[in-house]
N, C-alpha and C positions, 0 to 999 in steps of 0.2 A: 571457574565453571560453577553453575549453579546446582544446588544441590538439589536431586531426584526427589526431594521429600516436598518439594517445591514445584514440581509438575502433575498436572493430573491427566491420566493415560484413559480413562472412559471418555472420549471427547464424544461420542456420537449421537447424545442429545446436546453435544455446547456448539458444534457446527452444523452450518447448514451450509449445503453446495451451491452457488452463483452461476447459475444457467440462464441463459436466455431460454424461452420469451419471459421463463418466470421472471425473473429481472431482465428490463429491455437493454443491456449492456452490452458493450463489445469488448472480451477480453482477451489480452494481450500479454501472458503471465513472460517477463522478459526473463526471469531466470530459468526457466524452462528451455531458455535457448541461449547462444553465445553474445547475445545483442543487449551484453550488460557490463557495467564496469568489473567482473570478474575476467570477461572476455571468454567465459567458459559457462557450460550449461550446468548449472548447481540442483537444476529438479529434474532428478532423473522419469519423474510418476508427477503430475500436478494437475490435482482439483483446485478450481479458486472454491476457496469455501471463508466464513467469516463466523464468527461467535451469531447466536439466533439476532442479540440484541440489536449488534452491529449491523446484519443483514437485513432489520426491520430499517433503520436507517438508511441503507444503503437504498431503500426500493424505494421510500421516498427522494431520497437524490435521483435516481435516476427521472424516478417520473417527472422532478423539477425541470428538470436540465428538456428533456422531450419537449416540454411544454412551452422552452422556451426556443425550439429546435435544434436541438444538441442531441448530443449521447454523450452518456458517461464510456470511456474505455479505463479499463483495470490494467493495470501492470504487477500489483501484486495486491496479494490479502495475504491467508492464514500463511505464517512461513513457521517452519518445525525449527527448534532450538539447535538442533542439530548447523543447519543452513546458516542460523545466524551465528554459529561459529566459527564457520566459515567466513564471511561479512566482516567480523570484527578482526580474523587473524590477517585479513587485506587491508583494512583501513580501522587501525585502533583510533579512533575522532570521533566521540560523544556528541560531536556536533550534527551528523551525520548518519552515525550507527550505533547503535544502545550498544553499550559493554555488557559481553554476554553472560557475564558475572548477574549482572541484574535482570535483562530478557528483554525481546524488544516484543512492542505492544504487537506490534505483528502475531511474534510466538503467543500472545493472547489470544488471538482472532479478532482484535475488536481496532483494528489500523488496517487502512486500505489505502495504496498509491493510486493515484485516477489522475485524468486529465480529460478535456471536452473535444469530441470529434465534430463538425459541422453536417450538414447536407452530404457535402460531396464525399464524405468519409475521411476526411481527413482532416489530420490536427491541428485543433486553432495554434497560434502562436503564444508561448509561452514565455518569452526570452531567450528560456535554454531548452533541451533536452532532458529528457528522466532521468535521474542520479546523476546527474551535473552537482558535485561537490566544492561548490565556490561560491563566492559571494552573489553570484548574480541571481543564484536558485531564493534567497531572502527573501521573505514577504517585503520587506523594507526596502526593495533595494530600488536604488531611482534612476540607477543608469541602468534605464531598459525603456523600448518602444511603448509610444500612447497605445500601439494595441496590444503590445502583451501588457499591461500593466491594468487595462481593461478586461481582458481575459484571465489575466488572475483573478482579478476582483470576483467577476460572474460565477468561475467557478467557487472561490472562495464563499461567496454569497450562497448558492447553491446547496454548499455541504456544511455549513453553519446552519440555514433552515433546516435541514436534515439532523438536525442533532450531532454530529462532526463538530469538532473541535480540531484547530491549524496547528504546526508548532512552526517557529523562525525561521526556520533554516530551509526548508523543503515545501516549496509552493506545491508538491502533489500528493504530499502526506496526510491525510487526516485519520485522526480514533478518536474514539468516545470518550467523553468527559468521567474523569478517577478509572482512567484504564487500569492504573496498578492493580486494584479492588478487582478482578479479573485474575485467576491464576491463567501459568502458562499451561500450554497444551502441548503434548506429543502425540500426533498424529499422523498415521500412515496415507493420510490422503494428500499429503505432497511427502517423495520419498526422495531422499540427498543422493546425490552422487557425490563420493571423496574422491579430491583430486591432490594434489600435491601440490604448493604452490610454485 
């Protein structure tokens, strides 16, 4: 566990809250609800909220994506250290989920999970689903459809214009470049439920 001398607890000038219309976004925070690889609701209280930097970011992604007729949809932003303790005592895989010895850019506020809605409101095709933990979530990966492999890209395209940076492993993942340079945050504007696993 990381130590408390390593969080900072005044976060309420480092986040800012992700509302629509302020950002034209559709959000979807999946741990707020059972429709996540825990199979259980982890935020008992959840604001999507992002570090200011990340959020300036963010609202140009969105507007990108608009313009190109899209919508950004959010599944997660700011997550408290607490949650990603959670996260890691279910699936200890660095590949997938920061060791929470170290913090994940989440508990930063400055990493946000997103994917692109269409017109109709509904999700382009991405290969897999959100937290899909396999090979085929890989930016790399080539065993996957000319349309999802095109719809990575656009969004990928998207949140790179945006200042976003990707990592390997997770086609919905992105944060700011030198996220570490960021401390983490404890904040009550998403609050944990403990469950037992």
């Amino acid at each position: 566990m990381h130590s408390t001398s390593h969080l900072a607890t005044d976060t309420a000038s480092a986040l800012v809250t992700i509302t629509p219309p302020d950002f034209p976004v559709i959000i979807d925070l999946v741990y707020a609800t059972p429709r996540n690889f825990t199979e259980h609701v982890v935020y008992a209280q959840a604001q999507c909220a992002l570090h200011a930097d990340a959020a300036a970011c963010l609202a140009l992604a969105a507007q990108a994506a608009r313009r190109a007729g899209y919508t950004l949809k959010i599944f997660d932003a700011y997550r408290p250290p607490a949650a990603q303790a959670v996260f890691w005592a279910l699936c200890p895989d660095p590949r997938y989920v920061s060791d929470v010895s170290v913090g994940s850019h989440h508990s930063r506020g400055v990493a946000v999970d997103v994917t692109l809605m269409d017109g109709n409101g509904c999700e382009l095709d991405m290969g897999t689903g959100f937290d899909a933990m396999e090979a085929h979530s890989h930016h790399d990966c080539d065993d996957l459809s000319v349309e999802a492999q095109r719809n990575r890209s656009m969004l990928l395209g998207i949140m790179l214009h945006a200042g976003f940076k990707a990592i390997a492993t997770e086609w919905w993942h992105y944060e700011l470049p030198d996220a570490h340079r960021y401390p983490l945050l404890d904040s009550d504007v998403v609050q944990v439920v403990h469950f037992k696993n």
